[in-house]
RODO-2510 file (C-alpha; in nm, 4 decimals, decimal comma):
residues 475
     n   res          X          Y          Z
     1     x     1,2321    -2,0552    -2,0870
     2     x     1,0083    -1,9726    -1,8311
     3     x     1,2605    -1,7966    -1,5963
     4     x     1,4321    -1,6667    -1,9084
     5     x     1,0597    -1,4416    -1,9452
     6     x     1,0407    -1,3628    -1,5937
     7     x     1,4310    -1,2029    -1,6019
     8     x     1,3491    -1,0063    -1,9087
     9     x     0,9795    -0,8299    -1,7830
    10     x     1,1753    -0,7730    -1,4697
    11     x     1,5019    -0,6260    -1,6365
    12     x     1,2551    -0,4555    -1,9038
    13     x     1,0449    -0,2842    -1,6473
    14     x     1,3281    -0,2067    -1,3808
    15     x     1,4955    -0,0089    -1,6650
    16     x     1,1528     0,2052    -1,7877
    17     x     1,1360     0,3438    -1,4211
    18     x     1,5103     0,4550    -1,4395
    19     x     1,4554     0,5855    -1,7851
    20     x     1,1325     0,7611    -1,6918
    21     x     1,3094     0,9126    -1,3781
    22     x     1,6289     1,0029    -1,5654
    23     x     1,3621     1,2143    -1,8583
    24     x     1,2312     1,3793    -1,5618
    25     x     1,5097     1,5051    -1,3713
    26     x     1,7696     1,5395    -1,6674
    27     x     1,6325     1,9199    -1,7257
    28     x     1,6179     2,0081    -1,3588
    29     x     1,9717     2,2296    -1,3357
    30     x     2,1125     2,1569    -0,9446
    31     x     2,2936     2,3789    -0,7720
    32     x     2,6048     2,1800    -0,6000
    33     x     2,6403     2,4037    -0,2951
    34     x     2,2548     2,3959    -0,2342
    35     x     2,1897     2,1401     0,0535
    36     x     1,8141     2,1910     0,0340
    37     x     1,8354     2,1627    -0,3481
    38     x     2,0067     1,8153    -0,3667
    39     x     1,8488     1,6652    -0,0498
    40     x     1,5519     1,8457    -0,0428
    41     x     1,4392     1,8174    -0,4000
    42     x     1,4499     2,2117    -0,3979
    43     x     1,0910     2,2401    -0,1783
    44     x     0,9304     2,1183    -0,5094
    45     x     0,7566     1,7830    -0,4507
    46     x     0,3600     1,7314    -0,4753
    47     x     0,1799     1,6137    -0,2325
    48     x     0,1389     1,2810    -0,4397
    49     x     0,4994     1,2140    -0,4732
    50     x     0,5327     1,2709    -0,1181
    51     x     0,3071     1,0246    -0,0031
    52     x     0,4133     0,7705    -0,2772
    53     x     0,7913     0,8514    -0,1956
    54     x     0,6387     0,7757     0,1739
    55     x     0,5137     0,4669     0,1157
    56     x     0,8207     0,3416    -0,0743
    57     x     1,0726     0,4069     0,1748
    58     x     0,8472     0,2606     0,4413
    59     x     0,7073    -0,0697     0,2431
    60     x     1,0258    -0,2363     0,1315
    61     x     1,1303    -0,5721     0,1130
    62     x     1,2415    -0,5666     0,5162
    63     x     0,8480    -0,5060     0,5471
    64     x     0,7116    -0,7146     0,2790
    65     x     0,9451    -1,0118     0,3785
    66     x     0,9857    -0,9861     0,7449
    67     x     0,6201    -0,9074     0,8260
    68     x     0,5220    -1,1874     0,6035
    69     x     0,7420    -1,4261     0,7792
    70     x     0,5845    -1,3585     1,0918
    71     x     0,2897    -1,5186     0,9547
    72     x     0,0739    -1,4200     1,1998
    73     x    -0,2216    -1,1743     1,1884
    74     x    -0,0138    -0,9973     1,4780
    75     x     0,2353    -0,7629     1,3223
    76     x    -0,0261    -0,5851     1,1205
    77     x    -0,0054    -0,3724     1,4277
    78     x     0,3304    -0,2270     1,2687
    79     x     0,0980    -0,1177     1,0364
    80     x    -0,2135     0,0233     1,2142
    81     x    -0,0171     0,2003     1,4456
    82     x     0,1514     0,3681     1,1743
    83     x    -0,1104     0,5737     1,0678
    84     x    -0,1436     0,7250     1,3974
    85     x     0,2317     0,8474     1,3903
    86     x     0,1392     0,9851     1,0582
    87     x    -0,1077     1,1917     1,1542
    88     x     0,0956     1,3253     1,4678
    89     x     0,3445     1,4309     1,2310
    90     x     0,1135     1,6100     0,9730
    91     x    -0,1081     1,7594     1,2519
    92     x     0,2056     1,8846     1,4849
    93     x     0,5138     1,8424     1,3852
    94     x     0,5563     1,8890     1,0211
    95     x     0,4243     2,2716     1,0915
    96     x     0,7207     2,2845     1,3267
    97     x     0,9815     2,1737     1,0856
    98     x     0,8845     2,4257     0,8517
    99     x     0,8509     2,7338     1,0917
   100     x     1,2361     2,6574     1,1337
   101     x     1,2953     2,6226     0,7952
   102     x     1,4535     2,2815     0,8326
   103     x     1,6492     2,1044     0,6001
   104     x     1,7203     1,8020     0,8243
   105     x     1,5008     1,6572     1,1100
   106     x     1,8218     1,7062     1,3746
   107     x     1,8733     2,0874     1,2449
   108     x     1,5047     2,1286     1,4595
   109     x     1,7367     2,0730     1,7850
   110     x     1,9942     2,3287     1,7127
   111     x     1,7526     2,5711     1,6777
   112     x     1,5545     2,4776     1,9937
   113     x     1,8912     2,4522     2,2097
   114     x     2,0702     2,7103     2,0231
   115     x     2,3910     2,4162     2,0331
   116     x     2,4962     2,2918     1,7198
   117     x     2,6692     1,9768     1,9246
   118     x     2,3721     1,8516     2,0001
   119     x     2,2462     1,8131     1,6349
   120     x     2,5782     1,6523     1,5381
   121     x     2,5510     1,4091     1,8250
   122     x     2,1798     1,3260     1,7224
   123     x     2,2838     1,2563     1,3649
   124     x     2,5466     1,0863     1,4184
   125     x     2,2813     0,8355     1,6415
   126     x     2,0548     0,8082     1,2906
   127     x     2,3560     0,7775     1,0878
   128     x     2,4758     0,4891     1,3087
   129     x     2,1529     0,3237     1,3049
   130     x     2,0978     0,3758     0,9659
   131     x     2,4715     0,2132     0,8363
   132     x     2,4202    -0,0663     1,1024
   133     x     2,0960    -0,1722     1,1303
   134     x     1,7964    -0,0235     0,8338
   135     x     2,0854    -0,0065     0,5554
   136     x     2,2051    -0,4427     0,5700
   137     x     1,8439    -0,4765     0,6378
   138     x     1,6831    -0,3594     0,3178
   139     x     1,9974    -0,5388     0,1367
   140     x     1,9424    -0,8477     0,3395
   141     x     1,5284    -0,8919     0,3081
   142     x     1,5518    -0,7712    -0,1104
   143     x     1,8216    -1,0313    -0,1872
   144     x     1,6294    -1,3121    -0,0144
   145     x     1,3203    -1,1935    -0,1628
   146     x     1,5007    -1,2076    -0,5098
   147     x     1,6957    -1,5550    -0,4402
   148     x     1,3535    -1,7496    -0,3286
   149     x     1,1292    -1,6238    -0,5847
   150     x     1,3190    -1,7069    -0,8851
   151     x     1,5450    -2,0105    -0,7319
   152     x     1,8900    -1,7910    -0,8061
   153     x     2,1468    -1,9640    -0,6728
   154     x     2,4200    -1,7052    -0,6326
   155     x     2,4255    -1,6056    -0,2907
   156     x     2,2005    -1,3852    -0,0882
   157     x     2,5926    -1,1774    -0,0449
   158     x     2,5837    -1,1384    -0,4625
   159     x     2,2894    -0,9966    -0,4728
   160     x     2,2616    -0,7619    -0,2214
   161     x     2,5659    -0,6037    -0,3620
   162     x     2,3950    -0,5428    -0,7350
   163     x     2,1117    -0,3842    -0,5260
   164     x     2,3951    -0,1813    -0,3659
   165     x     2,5328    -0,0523    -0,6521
   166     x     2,2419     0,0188    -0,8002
   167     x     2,1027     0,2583    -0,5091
   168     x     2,3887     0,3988    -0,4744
   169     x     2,3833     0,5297    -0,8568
   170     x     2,0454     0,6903    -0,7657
   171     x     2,0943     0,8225    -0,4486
   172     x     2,4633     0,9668    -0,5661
   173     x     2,3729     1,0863    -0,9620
   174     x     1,9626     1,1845    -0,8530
   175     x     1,9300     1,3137    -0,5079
   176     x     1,5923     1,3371    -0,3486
   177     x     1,4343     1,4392    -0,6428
   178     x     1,5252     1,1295    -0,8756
   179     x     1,4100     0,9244    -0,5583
   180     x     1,1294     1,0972    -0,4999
   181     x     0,9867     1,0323    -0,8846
   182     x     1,0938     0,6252    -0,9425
   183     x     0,9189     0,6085    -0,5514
   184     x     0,5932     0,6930    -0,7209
   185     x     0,5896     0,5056    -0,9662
   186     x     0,6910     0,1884    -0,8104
   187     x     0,4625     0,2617    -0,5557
   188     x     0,1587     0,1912    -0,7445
   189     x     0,2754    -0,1167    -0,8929
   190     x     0,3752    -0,2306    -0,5877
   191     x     0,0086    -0,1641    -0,4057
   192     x    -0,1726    -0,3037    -0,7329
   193     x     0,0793    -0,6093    -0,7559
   194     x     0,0409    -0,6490    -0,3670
   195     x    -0,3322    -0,6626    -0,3548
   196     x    -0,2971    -0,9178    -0,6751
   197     x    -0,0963    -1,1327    -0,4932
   198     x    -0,3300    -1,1157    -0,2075
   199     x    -0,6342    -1,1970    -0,3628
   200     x    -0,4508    -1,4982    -0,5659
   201     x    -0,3356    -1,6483    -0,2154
   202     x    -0,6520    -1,6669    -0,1068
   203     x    -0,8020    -1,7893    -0,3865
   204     x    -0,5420    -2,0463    -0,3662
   205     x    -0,7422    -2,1744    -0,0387
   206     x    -1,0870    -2,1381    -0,2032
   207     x    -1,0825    -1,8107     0,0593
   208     x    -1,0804    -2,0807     0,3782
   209     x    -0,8290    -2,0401     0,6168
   210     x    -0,9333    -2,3201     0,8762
   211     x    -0,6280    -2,5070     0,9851
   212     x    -0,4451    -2,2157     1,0684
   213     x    -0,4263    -2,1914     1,3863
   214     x    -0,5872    -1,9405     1,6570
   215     x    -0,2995    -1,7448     1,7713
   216     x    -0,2193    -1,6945     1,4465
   217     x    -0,5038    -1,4916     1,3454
   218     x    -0,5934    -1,2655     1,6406
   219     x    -0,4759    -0,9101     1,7220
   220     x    -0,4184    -1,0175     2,0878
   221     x    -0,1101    -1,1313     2,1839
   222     x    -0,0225    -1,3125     2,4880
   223     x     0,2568    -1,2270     2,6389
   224     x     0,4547    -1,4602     2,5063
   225     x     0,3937    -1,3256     2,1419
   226     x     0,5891    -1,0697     1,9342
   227     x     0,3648    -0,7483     2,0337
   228     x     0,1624    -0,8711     2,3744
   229     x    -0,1546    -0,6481     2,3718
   230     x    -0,0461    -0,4575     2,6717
   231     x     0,2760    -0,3258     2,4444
   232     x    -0,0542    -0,1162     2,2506
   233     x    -0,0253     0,1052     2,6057
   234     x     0,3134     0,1532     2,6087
   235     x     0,6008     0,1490     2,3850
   236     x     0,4229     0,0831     2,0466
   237     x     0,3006     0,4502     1,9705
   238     x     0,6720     0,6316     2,1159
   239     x     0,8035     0,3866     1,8213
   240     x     0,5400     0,5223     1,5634
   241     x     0,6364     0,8888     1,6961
   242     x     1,0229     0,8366     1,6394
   243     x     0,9407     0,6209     1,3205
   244     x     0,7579     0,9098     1,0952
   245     x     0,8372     1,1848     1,3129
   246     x     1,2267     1,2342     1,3570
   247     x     1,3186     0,9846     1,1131
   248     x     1,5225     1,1718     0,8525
   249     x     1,5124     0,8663     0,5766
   250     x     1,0936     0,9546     0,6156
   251     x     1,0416     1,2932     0,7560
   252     x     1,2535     1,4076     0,4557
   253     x     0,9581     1,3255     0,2127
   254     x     0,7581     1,5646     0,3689
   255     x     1,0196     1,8180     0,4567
   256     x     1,0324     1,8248     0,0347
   257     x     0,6581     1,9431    -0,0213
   258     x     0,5898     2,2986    -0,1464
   259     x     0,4148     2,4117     0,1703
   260     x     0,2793     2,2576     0,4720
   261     x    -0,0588     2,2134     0,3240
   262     x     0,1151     2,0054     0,0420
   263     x     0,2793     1,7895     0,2789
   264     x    -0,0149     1,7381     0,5253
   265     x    -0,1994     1,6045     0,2089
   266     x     0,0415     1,4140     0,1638
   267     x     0,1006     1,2302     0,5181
   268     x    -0,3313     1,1960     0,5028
   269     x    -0,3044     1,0157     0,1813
   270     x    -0,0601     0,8086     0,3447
   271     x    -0,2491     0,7820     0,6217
   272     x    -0,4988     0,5688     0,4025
   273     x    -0,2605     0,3693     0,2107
   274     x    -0,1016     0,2751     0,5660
   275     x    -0,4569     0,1013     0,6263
   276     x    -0,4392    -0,1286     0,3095
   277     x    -0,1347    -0,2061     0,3547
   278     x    -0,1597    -0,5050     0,5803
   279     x    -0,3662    -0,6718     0,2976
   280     x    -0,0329    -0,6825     0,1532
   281     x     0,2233    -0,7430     0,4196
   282     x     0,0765    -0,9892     0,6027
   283     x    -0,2105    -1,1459     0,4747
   284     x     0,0218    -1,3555     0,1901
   285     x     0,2018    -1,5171     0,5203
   286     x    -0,0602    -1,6636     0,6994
   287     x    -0,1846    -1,7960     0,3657
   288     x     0,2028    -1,9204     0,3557
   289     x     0,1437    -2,0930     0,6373
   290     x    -0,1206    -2,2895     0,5624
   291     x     0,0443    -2,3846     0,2007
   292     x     0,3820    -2,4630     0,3242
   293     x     0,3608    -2,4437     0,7352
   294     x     0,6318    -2,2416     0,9103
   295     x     0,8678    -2,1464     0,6771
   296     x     0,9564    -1,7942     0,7945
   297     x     1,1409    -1,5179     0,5762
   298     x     1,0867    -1,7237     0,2456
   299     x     0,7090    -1,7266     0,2952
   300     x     0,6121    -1,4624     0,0503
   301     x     0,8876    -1,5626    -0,2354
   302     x     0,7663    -1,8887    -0,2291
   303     x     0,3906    -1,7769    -0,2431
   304     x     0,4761    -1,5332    -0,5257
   305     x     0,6786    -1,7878    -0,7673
   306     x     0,4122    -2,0548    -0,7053
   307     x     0,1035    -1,8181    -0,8003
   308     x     0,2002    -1,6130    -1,0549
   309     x     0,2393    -1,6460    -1,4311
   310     x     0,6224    -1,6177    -1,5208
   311     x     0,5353    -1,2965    -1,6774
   312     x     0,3695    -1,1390    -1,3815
   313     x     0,6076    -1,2656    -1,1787
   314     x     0,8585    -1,0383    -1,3381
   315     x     0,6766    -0,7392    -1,2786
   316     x     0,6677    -0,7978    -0,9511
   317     x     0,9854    -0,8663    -0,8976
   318     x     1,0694    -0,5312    -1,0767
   319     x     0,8238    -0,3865    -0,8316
   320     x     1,0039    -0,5217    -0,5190
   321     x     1,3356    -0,4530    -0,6479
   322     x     1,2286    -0,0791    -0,6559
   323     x     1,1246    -0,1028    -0,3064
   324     x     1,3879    -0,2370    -0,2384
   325     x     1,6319     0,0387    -0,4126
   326     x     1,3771     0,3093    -0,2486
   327     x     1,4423     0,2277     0,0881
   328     x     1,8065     0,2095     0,0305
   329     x     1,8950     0,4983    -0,1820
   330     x     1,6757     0,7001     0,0415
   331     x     1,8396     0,6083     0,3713
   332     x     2,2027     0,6590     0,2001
   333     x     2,0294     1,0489     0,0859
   334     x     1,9352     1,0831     0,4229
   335     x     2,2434     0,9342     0,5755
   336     x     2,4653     1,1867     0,3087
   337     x     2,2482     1,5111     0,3957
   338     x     2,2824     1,4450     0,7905
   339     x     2,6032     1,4189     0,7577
   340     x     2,6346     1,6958     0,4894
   341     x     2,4054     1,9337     0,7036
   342     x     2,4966     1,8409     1,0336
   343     x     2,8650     1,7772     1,0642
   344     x     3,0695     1,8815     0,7915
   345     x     2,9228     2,2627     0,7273
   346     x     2,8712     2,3021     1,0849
   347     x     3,2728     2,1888     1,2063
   348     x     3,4364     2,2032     0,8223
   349     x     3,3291     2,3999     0,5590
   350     x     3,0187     2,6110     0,4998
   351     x     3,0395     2,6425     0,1955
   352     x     3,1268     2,2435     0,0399
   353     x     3,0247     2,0950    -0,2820
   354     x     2,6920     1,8960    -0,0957
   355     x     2,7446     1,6766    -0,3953
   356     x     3,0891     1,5858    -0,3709
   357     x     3,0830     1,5299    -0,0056
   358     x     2,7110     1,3151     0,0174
   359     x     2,8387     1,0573    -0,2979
   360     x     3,1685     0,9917    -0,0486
   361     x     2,9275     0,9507     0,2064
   362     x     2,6792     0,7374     0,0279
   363     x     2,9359     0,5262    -0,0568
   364     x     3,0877     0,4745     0,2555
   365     x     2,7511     0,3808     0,3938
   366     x     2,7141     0,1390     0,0943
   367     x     3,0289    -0,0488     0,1785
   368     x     2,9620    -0,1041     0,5849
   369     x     2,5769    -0,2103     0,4791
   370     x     2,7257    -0,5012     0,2020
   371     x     2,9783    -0,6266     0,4826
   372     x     2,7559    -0,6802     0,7308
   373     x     2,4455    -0,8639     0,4889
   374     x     2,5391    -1,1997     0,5957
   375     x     2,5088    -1,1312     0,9649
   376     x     2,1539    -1,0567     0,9566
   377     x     2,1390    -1,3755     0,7550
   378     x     2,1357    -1,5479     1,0853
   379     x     1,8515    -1,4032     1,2269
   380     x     1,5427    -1,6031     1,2944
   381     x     1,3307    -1,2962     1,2658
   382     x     1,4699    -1,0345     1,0331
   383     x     1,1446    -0,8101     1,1425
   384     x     1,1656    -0,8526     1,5337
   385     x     1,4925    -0,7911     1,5195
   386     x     1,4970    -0,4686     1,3363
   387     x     1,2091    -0,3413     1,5321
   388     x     1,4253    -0,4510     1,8559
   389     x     1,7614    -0,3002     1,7716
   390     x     1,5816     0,0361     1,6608
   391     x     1,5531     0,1126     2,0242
   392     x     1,9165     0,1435     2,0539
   393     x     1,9099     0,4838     1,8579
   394     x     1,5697     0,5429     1,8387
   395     x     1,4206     0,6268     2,2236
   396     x     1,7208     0,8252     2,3246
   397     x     1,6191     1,0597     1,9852
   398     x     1,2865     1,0849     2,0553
   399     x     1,3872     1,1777     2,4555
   400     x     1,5526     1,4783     2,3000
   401     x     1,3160     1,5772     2,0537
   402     x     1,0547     1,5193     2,3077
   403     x     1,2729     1,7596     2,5372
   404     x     1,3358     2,0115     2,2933
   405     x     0,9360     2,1054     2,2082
   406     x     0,7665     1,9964     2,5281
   407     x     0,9959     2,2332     2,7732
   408     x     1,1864     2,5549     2,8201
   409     x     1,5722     2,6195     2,9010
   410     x     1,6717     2,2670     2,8939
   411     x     2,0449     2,2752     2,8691
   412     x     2,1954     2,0954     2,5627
   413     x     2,4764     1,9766     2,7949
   414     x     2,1540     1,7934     2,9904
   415     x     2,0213     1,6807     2,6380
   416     x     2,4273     1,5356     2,5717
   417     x     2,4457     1,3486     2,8948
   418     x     2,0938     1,2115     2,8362
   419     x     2,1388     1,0885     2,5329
   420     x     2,4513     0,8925     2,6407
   421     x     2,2761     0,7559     2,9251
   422     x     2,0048     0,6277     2,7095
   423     x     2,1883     0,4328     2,4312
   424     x     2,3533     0,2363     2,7720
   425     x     2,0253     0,2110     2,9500
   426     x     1,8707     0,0263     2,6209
   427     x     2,1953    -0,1491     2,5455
   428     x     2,1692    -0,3213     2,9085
   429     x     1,7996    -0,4060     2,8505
   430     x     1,9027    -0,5266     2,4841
   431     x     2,2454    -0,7493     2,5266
   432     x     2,2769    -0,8067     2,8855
   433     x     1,9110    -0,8123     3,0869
   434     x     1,6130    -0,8269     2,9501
   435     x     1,3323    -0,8280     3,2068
   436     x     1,0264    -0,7539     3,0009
   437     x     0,9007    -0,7283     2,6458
   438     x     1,1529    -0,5139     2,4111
   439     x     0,8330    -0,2992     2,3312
   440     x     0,7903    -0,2567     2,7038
   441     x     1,1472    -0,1572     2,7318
   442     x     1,2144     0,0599     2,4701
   443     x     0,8993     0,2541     2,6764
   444     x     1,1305     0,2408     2,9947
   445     x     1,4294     0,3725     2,8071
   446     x     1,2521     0,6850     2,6495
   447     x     1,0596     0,7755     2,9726
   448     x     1,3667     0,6798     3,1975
   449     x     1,5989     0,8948     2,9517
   450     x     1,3750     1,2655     2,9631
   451     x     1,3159     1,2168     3,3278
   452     x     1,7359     1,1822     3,3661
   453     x     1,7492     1,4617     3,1271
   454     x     1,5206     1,6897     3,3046
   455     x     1,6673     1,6288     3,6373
   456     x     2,0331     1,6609     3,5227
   457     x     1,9511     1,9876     3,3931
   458     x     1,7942     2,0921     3,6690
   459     x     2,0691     2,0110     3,9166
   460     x     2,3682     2,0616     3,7280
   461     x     2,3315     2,2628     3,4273
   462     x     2,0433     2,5186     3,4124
   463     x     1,7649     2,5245     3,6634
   464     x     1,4171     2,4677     3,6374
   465     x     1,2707     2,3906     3,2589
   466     x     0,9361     2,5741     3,1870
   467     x     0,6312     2,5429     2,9592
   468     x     0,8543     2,6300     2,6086
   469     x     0,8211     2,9825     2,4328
   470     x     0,6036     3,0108     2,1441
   471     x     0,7122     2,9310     1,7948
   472     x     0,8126     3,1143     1,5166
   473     x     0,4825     3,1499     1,2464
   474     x     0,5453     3,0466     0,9251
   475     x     0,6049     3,2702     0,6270
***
């Protein structure tokens, strides 16, 4: 009986959102050929959709579950950092993106290198990241979430593909916009759920955490840790830059706004939420910990079906299955308009149904991400590992990006080679030899990567790269 309550708030409530989102968006007329319309929202979205839509795609059951694994006070650094990306994005770069009148992050690089190759090649770096590593991630994390709070026992496989399905309805019927809206609202049922949680954990263990042990509740890590303290200096705030900065699946939010003003209000208010967040994601683990000892992944499914009432358990679970759909249908929209944007207008037709061609997409992506769920099943730590395979795509992106607005008359021949060299740089470091911390490493690969850049360029391709030319001012 009990479980039979907690299936129907969770069914009940899932469903509102959709219905609520489909009321919203079922006026708003589309225009098929309009790739800033469908995967842009049409420029339309308020600052407070943006920064829920923000915090949605970010805080997902990969973050929720894997950070509360870790159960250690450690990883909130994920979190802290965070807002400092944030704010480089609303103070800097966000400005940038919209003098260019950019409908994708990538689109920023054809403009700067006047070569449309290079933005395919970038994309094609997300779109491999995205369909190999965030996509089974988000599928992975939600299903496990789903199986060890309610004791399912269909398969972690089973699951992931309803979620699937599911995101791929929203990501292929709504676009952005539809996104955007069910975002907000399951964002603040997620942070008001969250903080519930929290407060009921520790209340659990009359607010004493003694027992725990040490290195489990400082912010310094040894160096034998997940983030060693001296990773703070180096590779920790290139991954926040990359992370909120070129990311399409979150720089797209923001990209969305009405004006730069309405998306810098945005990013601030996210900037905030960013700070409460570890309350949430990681504060439930340690209390895990002491409860159960070190049970990893299932930490915070356990703590939320032994603490809460089988009717607020529901909710929540409705709540984490929409973070769950909101970090997946958002990375197959993103996935669908770099491809969309980036490839197929540039090399096939200008003038496609963005529709047609980002549902094919979307559902391509959806089929890799199912197949490869029960590989990440194996991993020890689903949030470690994320953070670590990232680096494959992520520091040879942020070399070019970092390229592209800090000098002049870099070739995008120089950018090509660059990037090449840095996937196989960070591969080495990643599969074959890995001398230092991953953080440490993924520092290495980014500096390692513009300085091979820069000195291809200037001996083979263009000459000497300058201070770059002023930008275009906004309209």
């Amino acid at each position: 009986m009990e479980q039979t309550i907690q299936v129907a708030i969770f069914v009940a409530l899932t469903a509102l959102v959709a219905l609520i989102t489909y009321i919203k968006c079922r006026k708003v007329s589309r225009d098929s050929s309009d790739s800033r319309d469908y995967f842009l929202a049409g420029g339309g979205l308020s600052w407070i959709v943006v920064a829920g839509s923000l915090m949605m795609t970010n805080i997902s059951a990969e973050q929720i579950v894997g950070m509360n694994g870790a159960q250690t006070l450690l990883v909130a650094w994920w979190e802290i950092a965070a807002a400092l990306g944030l704010i480089i994005l609303a103070k800097w770069l966000i400005p940038i993106y919209y003098r260019y009148n950019c409908t994708t992050t990538t689109e920023l690089l054809e403009r700067k290198y006047q070569d449309k190759g290079i933005r395919a090649m970038v994309s094609v770096l997300f779109m491999l990241g995205y369909a190999f590593i965030l996509l089974p991630v988000v599928l992975y994390t939600g299903s496990l979430f789903m199986k060890s709070m309610f004791g399912l026992s269909i398969s972690v496989t089973v699951l992931a593909i309803i979620f699937a399905v599911v995101g791929a309805i929203y990501a292929i019927f709504g676009g952005l916009r539809a996104i955007a809206i069910s975002d907000t609202l399951n964002g603040l049922g997620l942070i008001l759920m969250g903080l519930a949680v929290s407060y009921l954990a520790m209340h659990a263990v009359d607010w004493d955490l003694s027992g725990v042990p040490l290195e489990r509740l400082t912010l310094i890590g040894d160096s034998q840790s997940d983030i060693p303290w001296s990773t703070l200096l180096t590779g920790m705030i290139f991954i926040q830059i990359f992370y909120w900065g070129t990311n399409m699946v979150i720089t797209q939010r923001a990209l969305a706004a009405k004006s730069v003003k309405e998306a810098q209000k945005g990013l601030y208010a996210a900037v905030v939420m960013k700070l409460i967040i570890p309350v949430i994601v990681v504060l439930p683990g340690i209390v895990a910990f002491k409860l159960y000892g070190d049970v990893g992944d299932v930490a915070y499914g356990k703590l939320v079906g032994d603490l809460l009432p089988s009717w607020l358990s529901g909710a929540f679970a409705a709540v984490i299955a929409g973070a769950v759909l909101s970090s997946f249908n958002s990375c197959l929209n993103s996935a669908a308009a770099l491809y969309t944007c980036d490839i197929h207008q540039n090399y096939i037709n200008a003038d496609t149904d963005v529709r047609k061609i980002g549902t094919r997409v979307a559902l391509l992506f959806t089929l890799i991400s199912v197949a490869l769920v029960p590989l990440f099943a194996r991993s020890e730590s689903i949030i470690a590992l994320l953070q670590q395979l990232n680096g494959l795509y992520s520091m040879p992106v942020l070399a070019a990006f970092i390229c592209a607005l800090v000098f002049k008359n870099v070739s995008a021949k120089a950018i090509k080679w660059g990037q090449v060299f840095g996937v196989l740089l960070y591969a080495l470091f990643t599969f074959v030899w890995s001398p230092l911390h991953f953080i440490h490493l993924m520092a290495i690969t980014l500096l390692t990567t513009i300085l091979v850049t820069l000195a291809l360029n200037r001996l083979l391709f263009a000459g000497p790269v300058v201070a770059p030319a002023a930008e275009p001012t906004l309209d």
